[in-house]
N, C-alpha and C positions, 0 to 999 in steps of 0.2 A: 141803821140809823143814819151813818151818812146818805146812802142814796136817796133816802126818804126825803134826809135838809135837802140834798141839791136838788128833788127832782118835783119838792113843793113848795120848801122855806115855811114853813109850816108845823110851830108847836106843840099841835093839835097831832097832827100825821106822825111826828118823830114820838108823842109819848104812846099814841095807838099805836104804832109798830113794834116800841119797844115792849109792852104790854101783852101782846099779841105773841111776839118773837119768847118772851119771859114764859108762856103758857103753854105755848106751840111744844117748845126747843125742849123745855124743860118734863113735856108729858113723856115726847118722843125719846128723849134720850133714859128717862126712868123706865118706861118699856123696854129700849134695847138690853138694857141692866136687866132686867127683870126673865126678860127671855134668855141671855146669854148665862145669868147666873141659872135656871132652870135646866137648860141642856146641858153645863155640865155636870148633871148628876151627881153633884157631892154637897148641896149644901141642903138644910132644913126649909121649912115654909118659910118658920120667922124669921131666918136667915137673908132669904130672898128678897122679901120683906119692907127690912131692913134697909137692905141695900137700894130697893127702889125708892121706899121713902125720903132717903138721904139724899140717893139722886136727883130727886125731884125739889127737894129743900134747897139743894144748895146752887141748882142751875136755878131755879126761881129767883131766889135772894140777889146772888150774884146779878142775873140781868135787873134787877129793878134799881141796882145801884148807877145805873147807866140816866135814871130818870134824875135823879136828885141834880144833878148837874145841868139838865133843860129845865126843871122847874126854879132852879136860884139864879143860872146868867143868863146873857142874851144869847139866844141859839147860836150863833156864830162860835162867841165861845165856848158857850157847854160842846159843839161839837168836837172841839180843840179837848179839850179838857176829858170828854169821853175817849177818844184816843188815845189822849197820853193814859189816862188809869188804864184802857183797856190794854196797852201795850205795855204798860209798869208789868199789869199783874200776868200778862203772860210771860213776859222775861223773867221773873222771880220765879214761877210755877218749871218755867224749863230747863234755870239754872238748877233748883232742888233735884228733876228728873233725873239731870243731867251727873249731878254730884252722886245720887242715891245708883247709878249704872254706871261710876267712873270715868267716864267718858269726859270729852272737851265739854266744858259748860258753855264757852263761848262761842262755839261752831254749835250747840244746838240752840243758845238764847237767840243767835243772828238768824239761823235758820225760821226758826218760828217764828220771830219777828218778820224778818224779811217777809216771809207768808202771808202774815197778816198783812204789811200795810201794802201788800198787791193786792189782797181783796179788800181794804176800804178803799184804794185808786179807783180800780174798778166799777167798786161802788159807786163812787160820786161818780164818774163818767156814763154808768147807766142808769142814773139818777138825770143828769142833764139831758142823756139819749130822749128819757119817756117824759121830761118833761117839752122839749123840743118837740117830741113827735105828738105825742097826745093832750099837751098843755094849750 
């Protein structure tokens, strides 16, 4: 979604992507569940199931929460805004990991953070690339 703002400014483009990416991310990743729960050979149909459906519920839901924030500010700030929740909710998701495996919570929340906002950097930057090159 960033790349999308930088690389058209475009509210149209940022809820098509997010939409898209909501559909994409979320079939792909209920698949990968689906098959990884299958090979190892210990779980039931409805078990499988299960796991893929929830898969798929909960990567769907999560990405469409990303729209509510382009649909009520001005793209500028919803993209501010999509950021911070999107970095909220991965810092809390890693501290839990991180609590639930003893481990430092704050060398893995910096870590994942840290990661993410190298790929929204990124992002915007080959956002500007393809709009420079091909705009």
């Amino acid at each position: 979604m960033v790349g999308l703002h930088s690389g058209t400014h475009s509210r149209l483009a940022v809820i098509g992507g997010i939409l898209t990416v909501a559909i994409a991310d979320a079939f792909s990743d209920a698949l990968g569940i689906h098959i990884s729960e299958e090979s190892e050979n210990r779980h039931d149909a409805a078990e499988i199931w299960e796991s893929t459906i929830a898969t798929f519920a909960s990567k769907f839901v999560f990405a469409l929460t990303f729209i509510v924030p382009v649909l009520l500010c001005e793209l500028e700030t919803a993209m501010v805004v999509s950021v911070i929740w999107g970095l909220a909710v991965l810092g809390i998701l890693s501290y839990g990991i991180a609590r639930s495996q003893a481990t430092s919570c704050w060398k893995m929340v910096a870590e994942h953070v840290g990661i993410a906002l190298i790929v929204v950097v990124i992002s915007h930057y080959v956002g500007d690339w393809i709009s420079s090159t091909f705009g």
